[in-house]
N, C-alpha and C positions, 0 to 999 in steps of 0.2 A: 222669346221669354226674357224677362228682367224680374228685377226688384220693381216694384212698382209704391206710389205710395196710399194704393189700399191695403189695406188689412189692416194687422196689429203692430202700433207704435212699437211696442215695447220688441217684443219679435225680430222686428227688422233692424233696430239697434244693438239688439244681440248679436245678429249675426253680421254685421256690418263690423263691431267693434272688436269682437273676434276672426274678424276678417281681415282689420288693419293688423292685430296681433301677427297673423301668419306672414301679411306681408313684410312688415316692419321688420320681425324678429329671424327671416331665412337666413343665417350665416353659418349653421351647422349642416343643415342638408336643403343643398340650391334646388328650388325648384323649375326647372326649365321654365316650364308653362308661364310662369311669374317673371321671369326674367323675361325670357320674346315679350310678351305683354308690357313690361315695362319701357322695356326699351322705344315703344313707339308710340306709346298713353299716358295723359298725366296721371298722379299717383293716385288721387282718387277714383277715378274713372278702375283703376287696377284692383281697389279696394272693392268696389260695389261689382267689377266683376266675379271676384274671389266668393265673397259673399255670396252671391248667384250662384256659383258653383257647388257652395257646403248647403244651402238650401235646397237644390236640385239632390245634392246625396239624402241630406237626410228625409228628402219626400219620398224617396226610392224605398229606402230602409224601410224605414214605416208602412208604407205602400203595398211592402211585400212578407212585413214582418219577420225582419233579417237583421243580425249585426253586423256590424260595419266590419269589415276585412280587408287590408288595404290588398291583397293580393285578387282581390277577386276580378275575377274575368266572367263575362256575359255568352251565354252561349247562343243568344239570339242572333241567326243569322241575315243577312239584312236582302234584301227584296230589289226588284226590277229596277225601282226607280231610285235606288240609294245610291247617294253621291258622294265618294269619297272627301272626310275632311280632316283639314291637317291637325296634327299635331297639338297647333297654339289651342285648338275646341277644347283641348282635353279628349279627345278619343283618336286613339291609334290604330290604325288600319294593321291585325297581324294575320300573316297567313292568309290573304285572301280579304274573307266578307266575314270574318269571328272580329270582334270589337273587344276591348279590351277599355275599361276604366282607367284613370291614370291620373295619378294628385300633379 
């Protein structure tokens, strides 16, 4: 999954540009995920994944008709064929096979 360039122009500008915002602006609370990612990506490339990320939340939200809480943990546990992934995804392996969100 990506950002792709169907759908809505305006849309995907929004979150692309609020996306440079997060990156640009991290010097009060670092975000890991953004730093690994940086470190081995050019800055855009880190942008359009950022983006991907706050689109992915806010389809969730919607989806489920929930507000956003950044504590929130998922209780869905995961299945036979689930492959543990690091960290840089944005999902932390806690406890096992409980998944946990993670900005």
């Amino acid at each position: 999954m990506g950002i792709s360039k169907r759908g809505d122009v305006y849309l995907r500008s929004l979150l692309t540009h609020g996306a440079r915002a997060v990156v640009n602006r991290q010097s009060k609370n670092r975000n890991p995920w953004i730093d690994a990612l940086r470190s081995r990506r050019p800055h855009n490339v880190v942008v359009v994944a950022q983006a991907n990320k706050m689109a992915r939340t806010i389809w969730a939200l919607l989806a489920r008709n929930r507000q956003y809480d950044p504590n929130y943990a998922s209780t869905v546990m995961a299945g036979p064929g689930y492959k543990r992934m690091s960290p840089d995804f944005g999902v932390a392996n806690c406890s096992g096979l409980r998944l946990r969100i993670t900005d």
